[in-house]
C-alpha positions as CSV (number, residue, x, y, z in Angstrom):
1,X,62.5,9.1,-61.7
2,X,65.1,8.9,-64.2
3,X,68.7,8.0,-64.7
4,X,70.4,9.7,-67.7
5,X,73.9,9.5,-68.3
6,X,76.3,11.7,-70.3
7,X,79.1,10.0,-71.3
8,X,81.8,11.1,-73.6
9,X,79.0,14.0,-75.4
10,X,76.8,11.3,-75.6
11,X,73.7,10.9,-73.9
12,X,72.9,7.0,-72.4
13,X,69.2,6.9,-71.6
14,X,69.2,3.0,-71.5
15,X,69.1,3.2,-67.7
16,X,65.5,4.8,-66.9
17,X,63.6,4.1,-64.1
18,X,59.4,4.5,-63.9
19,X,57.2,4.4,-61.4
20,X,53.4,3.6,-61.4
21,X,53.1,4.7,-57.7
22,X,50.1,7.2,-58.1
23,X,51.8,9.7,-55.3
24,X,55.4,9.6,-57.1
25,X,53.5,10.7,-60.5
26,X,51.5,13.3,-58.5
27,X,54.4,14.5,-57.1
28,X,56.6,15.0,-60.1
29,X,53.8,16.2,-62.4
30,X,54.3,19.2,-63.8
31,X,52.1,21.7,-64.7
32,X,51.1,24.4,-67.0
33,X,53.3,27.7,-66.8
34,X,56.4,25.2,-64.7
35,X,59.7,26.0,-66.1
36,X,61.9,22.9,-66.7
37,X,65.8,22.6,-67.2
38,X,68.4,20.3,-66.9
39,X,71.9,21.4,-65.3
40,X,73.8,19.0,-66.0
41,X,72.9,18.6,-70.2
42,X,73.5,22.3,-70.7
43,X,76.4,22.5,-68.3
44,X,78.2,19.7,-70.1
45,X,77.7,21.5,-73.4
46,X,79.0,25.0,-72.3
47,X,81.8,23.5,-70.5
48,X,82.8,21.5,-73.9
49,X,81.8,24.5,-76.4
50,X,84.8,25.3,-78.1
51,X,84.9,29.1,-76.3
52,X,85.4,26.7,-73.1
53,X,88.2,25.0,-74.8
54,X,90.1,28.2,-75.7
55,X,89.7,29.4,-72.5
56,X,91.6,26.6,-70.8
57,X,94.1,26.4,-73.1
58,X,95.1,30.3,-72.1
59,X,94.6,29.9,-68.8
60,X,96.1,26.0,-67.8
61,X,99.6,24.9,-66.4
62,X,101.2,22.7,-67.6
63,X,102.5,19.3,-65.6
64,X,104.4,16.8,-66.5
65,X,102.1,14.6,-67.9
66,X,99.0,16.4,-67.8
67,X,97.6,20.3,-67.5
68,X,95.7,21.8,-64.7
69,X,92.9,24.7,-64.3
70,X,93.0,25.8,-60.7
71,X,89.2,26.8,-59.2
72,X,89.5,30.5,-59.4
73,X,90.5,30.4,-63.0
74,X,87.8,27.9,-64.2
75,X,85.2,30.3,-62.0
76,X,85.8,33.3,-64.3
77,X,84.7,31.0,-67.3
78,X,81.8,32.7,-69.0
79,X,79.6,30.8,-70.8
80,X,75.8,32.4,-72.1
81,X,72.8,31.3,-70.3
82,X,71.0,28.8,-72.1
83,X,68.2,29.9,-74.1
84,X,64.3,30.2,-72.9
């Protein structure tokens, strides 16, 4: 199992966890034809990409000291599907 952490666009790997438990690695191993992707990497990305960034700035209100996006605006965000 791993622990990777994105912090500021940066990614902090200094936290992983292994295992030499023989039904752990049979469980997670992967095989040929599995798909693998990560959520969270590629979500951080889109939701950072510039196109996201002019998005909020049309569609945020301002407050006094800081701006909000309310949950229906930031769910009609669209972003491209990562690549296969």
């Amino acid at each position: 199992m791993a622990r990777v952490i994105i912090l500021y666009g940066n990614i902090d790997c200094s936290d992983l966890l292994y295992t030499s438990d023989e039904n752990e690695i049979e469980k997670y191993m992967r095989n040929p034809g599995d798909v693998l992707f990560n959520r969270t990497k590629y979500l951080n990305y889109a939701l950072n990409s510039q196109h996201a960034k002019d998005y909020y700035n049309r569609v945020k209100s301002d407050g006094v000291n800081q701006s909000n996006i309310n949950a229906q605006k930031l769910g009609r965000l669209k972003y491209p599907s990562p690549p296969i």
